[in-house]
N, C-alpha and C positions, 0 to 999 in steps of 0.2 A: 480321741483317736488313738488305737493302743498301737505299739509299736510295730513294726514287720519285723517278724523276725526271721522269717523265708528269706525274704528280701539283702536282709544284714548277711544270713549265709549264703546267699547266693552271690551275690559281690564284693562283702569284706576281703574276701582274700585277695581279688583283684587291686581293691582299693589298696590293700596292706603292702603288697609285692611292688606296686607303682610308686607306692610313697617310700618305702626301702630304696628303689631300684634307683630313685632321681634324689637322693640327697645330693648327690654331687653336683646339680643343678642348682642347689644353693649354694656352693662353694664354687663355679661357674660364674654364677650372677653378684658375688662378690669380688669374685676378680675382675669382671670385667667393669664395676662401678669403682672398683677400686680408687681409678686415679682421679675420680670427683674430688674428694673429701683429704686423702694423701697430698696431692700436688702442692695444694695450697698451706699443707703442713710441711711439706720437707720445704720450702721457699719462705719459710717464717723465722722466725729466732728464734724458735721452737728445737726446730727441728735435730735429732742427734744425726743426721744423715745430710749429707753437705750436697746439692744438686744445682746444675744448672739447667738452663731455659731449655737444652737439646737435650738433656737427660731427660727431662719432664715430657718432652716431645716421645720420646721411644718410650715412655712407660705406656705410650698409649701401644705406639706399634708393636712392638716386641711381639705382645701377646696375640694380635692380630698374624703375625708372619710363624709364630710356633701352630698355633691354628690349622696352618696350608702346608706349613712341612710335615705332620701328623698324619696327612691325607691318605697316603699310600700306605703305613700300619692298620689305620683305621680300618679301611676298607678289608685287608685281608684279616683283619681281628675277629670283627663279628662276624663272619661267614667262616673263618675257621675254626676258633675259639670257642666261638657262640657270643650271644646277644649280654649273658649272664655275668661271665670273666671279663668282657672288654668292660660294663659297668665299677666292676670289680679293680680292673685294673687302674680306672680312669678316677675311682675313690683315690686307692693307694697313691697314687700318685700327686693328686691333690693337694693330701694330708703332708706328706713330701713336701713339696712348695710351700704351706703355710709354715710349719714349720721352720724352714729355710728363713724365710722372711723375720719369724719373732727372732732366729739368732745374728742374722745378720746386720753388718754395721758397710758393708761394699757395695755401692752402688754397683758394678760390675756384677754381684752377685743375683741381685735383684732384676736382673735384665735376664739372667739365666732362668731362676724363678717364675719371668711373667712369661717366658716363651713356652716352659714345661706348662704354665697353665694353660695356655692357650692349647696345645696339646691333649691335657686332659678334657678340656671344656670340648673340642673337636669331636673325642670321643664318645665323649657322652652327648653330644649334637647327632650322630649319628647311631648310636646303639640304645639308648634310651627310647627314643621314637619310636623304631622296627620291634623293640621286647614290648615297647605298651600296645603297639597296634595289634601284636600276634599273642595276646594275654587278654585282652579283654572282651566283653562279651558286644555285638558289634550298636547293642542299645543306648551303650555307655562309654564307645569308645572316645568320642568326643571330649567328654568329661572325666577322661583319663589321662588322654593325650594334651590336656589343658594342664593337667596338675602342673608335668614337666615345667612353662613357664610360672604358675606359681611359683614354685619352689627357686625359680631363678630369680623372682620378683621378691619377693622373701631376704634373698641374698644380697640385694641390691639393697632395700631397706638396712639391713643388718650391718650393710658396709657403710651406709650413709648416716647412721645412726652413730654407730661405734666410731667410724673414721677423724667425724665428726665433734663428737661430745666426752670420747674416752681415750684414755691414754694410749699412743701406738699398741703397745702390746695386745690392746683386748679384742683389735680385727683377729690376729691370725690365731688367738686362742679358740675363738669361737671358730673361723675356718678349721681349726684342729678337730673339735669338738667333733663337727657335722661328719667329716667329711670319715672318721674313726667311726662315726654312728653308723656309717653305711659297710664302711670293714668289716665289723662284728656280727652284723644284721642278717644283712644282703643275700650271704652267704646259706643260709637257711630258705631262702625262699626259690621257685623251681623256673627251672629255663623254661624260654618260647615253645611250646610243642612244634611250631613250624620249624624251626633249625633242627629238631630233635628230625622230623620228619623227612628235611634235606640230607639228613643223615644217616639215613635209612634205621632209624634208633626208635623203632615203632612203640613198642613196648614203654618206651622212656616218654615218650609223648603221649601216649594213655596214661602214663602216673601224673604225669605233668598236669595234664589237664583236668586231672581228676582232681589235684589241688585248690583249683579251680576252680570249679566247678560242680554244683551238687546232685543234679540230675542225670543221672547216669545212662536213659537213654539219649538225652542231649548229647552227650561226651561220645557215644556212639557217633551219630549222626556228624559232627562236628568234625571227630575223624576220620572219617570217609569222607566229608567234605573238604578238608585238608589234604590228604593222601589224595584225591584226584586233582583237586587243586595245583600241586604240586607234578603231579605225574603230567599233565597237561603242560607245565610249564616248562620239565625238563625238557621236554619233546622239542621247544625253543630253546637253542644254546642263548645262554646268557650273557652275549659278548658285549662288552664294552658299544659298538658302534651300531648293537641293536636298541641301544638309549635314541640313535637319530632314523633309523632304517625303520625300524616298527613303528608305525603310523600312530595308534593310541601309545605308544612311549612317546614318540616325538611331543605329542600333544601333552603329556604329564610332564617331560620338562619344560615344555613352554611355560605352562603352568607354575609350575617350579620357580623360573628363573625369576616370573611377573610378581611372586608373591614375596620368594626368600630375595631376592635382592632390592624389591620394592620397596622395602619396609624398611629398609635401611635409607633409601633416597626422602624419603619422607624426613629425616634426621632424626633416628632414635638412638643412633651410637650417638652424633655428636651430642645430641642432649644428654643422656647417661654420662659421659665422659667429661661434660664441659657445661652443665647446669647452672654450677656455683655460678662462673665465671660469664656466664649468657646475662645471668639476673643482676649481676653486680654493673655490667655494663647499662640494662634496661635502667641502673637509676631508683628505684621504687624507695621511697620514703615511709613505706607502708607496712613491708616484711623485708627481715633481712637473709642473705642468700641459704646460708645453712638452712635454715625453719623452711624456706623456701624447698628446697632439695628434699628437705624427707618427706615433706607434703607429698614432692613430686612421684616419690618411690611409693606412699602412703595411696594417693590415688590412683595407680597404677595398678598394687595389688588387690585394692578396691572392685575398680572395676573390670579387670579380670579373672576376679572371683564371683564375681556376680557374671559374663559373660562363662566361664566354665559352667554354670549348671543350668544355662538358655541355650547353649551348643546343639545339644540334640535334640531341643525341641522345637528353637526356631529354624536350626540350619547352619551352615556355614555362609551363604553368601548373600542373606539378610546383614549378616554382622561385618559382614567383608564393605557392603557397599557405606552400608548408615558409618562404618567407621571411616572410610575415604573421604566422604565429605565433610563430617564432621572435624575429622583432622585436619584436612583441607583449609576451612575455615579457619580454624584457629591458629594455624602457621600463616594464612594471608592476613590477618590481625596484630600476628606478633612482626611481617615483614611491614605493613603499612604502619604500623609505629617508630618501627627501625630506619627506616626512610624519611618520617619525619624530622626525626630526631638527628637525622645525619644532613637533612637538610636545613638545619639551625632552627626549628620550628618549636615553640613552649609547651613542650609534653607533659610537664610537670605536673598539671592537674589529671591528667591519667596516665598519670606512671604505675599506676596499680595495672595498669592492662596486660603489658608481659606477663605477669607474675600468675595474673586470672587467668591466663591463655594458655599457658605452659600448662598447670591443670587442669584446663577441658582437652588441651593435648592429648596428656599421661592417659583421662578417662578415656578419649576419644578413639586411642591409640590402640586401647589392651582392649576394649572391645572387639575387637576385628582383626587390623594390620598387626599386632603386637603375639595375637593368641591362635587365629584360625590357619595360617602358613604350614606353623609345625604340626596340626592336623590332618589337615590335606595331604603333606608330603610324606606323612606317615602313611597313606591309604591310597593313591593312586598309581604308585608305582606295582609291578608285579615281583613275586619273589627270587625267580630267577635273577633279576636287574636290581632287586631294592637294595640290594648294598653300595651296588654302584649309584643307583639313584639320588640315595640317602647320601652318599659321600659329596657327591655333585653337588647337592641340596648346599651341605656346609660349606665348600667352595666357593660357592655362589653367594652364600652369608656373611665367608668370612671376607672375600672379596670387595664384596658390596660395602660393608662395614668401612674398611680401612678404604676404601674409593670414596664413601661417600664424605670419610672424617677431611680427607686430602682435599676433596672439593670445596669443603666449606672453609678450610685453611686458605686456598686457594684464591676463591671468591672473596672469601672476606679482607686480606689483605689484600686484594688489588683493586675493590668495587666498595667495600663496605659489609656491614653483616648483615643487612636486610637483603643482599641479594642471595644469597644461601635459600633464608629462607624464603622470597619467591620460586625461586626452583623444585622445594620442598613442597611446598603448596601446590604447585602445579604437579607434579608426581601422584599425590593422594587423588585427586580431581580424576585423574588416569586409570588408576590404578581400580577405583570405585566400575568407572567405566568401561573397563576391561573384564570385571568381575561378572557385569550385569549381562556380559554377551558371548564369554567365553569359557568361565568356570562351572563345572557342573555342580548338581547338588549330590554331596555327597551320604549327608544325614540319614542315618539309620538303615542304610544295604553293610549286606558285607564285603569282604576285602575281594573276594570273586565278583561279585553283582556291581561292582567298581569298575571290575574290566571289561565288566560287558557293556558298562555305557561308555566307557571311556570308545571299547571299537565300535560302537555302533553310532557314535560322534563323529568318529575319523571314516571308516568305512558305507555307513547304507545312506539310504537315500531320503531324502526329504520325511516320505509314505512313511518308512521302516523306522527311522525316528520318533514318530509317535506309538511304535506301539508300547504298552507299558511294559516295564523292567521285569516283573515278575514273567510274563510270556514268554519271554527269552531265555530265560533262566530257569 
């Protein structure tokens, strides 16, 4: 079978500008893994940096609470900006903070450093998304809008790796490294035609898209698809309170809030954040916690790399549901072990079980609840509202995140650690089930034919409901 190479020019560029545009998504996913592998270095005799137990505790927070102070830039960044320079900015800035990090010796400095990441990671949460959903062609948007957490999966490995096995210095060289790669790069590759188009920059959004794109009566078609698209939208002022008033909005952050704060109740920050320290409690005589952790990072990227290129073919909410119950599953295996074992019970002959459960987890995880969220939320919002959308989106992420780490602080020291994760378990279970009755299929329409099922969800009747999506549109 000889090569495509239609095919190659028809989407390389897309692929090229995506993969440019989210480096900083690995410099992201290293920060936010950071304090796995870190913690239990600065709390060693190792360490050249002297830390306490509440120092440890805010490396987690910091970055979560610069995150939510970013919100109000963000938003007016990539609607002013553009989709292209807030990426842009959110590299710089990055590169900044690692930096910071390889020269500093001040704990105080280091809490300034995870806040600014948290900031950049916000931005690029929210402008990453809206430039992949408004760049790619809408066959492959799925498997574009995936890369973004690759690339953050990547990062995670890379901090769990190096955090781990190599000398402080060679996390933040490599964070240098990446996040310079996107400085240099980035720069050359062309903005969203849709912001060119909110900008009345018609001309710039026929170049843009020509980059793009090979087919020239396509690029035709697509911007007049656009340009009404839009003209339509302005006609709806985009006001903040039209996210709760407009019926199919209300229903896309429902959606939103079920997916982007779900997936953090299920416990994916606290596992990213507190892995090591989960497994060395579980006991396992079989693997020890480091090797453990990079598995965990190892099958994560795994399997969703293998979930990015089923995206468009099976769907999003095949992968939504098979992943809630599977993760399900496997947090009610790691809670009913944790229970035993808090109830004095001899787990010793399967203390392999955490260890095995946490990786049908990570697989379980990035199949669905870990990867299909920042898809959807890239595509059912409309463009008037998606910046607001999209910022809500993060809000709600970063929210959930440090809500969810707090709860299992919480729980755990007052009940033990297997009730965490019952609760965890019971969220997936939820989450699946909410999926199977609520979310629609968004697979292979594009970013208009989205809103038309989205109103015709909210708005017609039973009858009107079935007729197919093409008719209407």
């Amino acid at each position: 079978m000889g090569v495509n190479w239609k095919m190659i020019k028809d989407l390389g560029p897309q692929i090229l500008a995506t993969t440019l545009g989210t480096l900083i998504a690995v410099s992201d996913g290293m920060a936010y893994g950071w304090t796995s592998p870190m913690i239990p270095y600065f709390e060693s005799n190792k360490s050249h940096i002297a830390i306490t137990e509440a120092d440890a505790e805010w490396f987690e927070n910091i970055n979560l609470i610069g995150a939510i102070s970013g919100l109000p830039f963000t938003i007016f960044a990539v609607d002013y900006f553009g989709r292209k320079p807030s990426l842009l900015l959110s590299a710089v800035t990055g590169c900044i903070c690692w930096l910071v990090l390889l020269l500093t010796t001040n704990v105080k400095v280091i809490y300034v450093a995870r806040f600014f990441f948290g900031m950049a990671g916000d931005m690029c949460g929210v402008a990453a998304p809206m430039y992949v959903a408004e760049i790619a062609d809408h066959n492959i948007r799925g498997f574009l809008a995936s890369l973004i957490y690759l690339q953050m999966l990547i990062g995670i490995l890379l901090v769990y790796c190096t955090g781990a096995l190599a000398p402080y210095f060679v996390t933040s060289v490599v964070g240098i490294i990446i996040t310079a790669s996107q400085c240099v790069t980035f720069p050359f590759m062309p903005e969203s035609p849709y912001y060119y188009v909110t900008r009345n920059r018609h001309k710039d959004a026929r170049k843009a898209l020509k980059r793009i794109r090979s087919d020239k009566e396509s690029i035709d078609k697509e911007i007049e698809e656009i340009e009404e698209e839009i003209a339509r939208e302005k006609l709806e002022k985009g006001r903040p309170q039209d996210l709760v008033l407009v019926p199919s909005n209300r229903l896309a952050m429902i959606i939103m809030l079920v997916l982007n704060g779900g997936q953090h109740f299920v416990g994916i920050s606290v596992m990213m954040m507190n892995v090591q320290k989960i497994l060395t409690e579980a006991g396992s005589v079989y693997m020890d916690s480091t090797t453990s952790a990079i598995l965990f990072a190892v099958m994560m990227l795994a399997s969703c790399s293998v979930a990015s290129v089923f995206i468009d073919r099976f769907g999003r909410k095949i992968l939504l549901i098979l992943s809630g119950v599977l993760t399900g599953i496997a947090l009610l295996a790691i809670s009913i072990y944790f229970h035993l074992k808090y109830l004095n019970y001899n787990v010793l002959p399967i203390s392999w079980l955490p260890a095995a459960c946490v990786m049908i987890y990570a697989a379980s995880f990035k199949v669905g609840l870990g990867l299909v969220p920042i898809v959807i939320t890239a595509e059912i919002f409309p463009t008037n509202v998606k910046a607001m959308g999209m910022t809500l989106a993060d809000v709600i992420y970063v929210v959930a995140a440090s809500a969810s780490i707090n709860l299992y602080n919480l729980l755990y020291n007052s009940f033990g650690i297997h009730v965490p994760f019952y609760v965890f378990s019971a969220v997936s279970f939820l989450i699946a089930v909410y999926t199977y009755f609520w979310i629609p299929e968004t697979k292979g329409k594009t970013l208009d034919e989205i809103q038309f099922l989205l109103k015709r969800k909210t708005h017609m009747t039973e009858k009107e409901k079935n007729i197919p999506i093409d008719v209407i549109t």
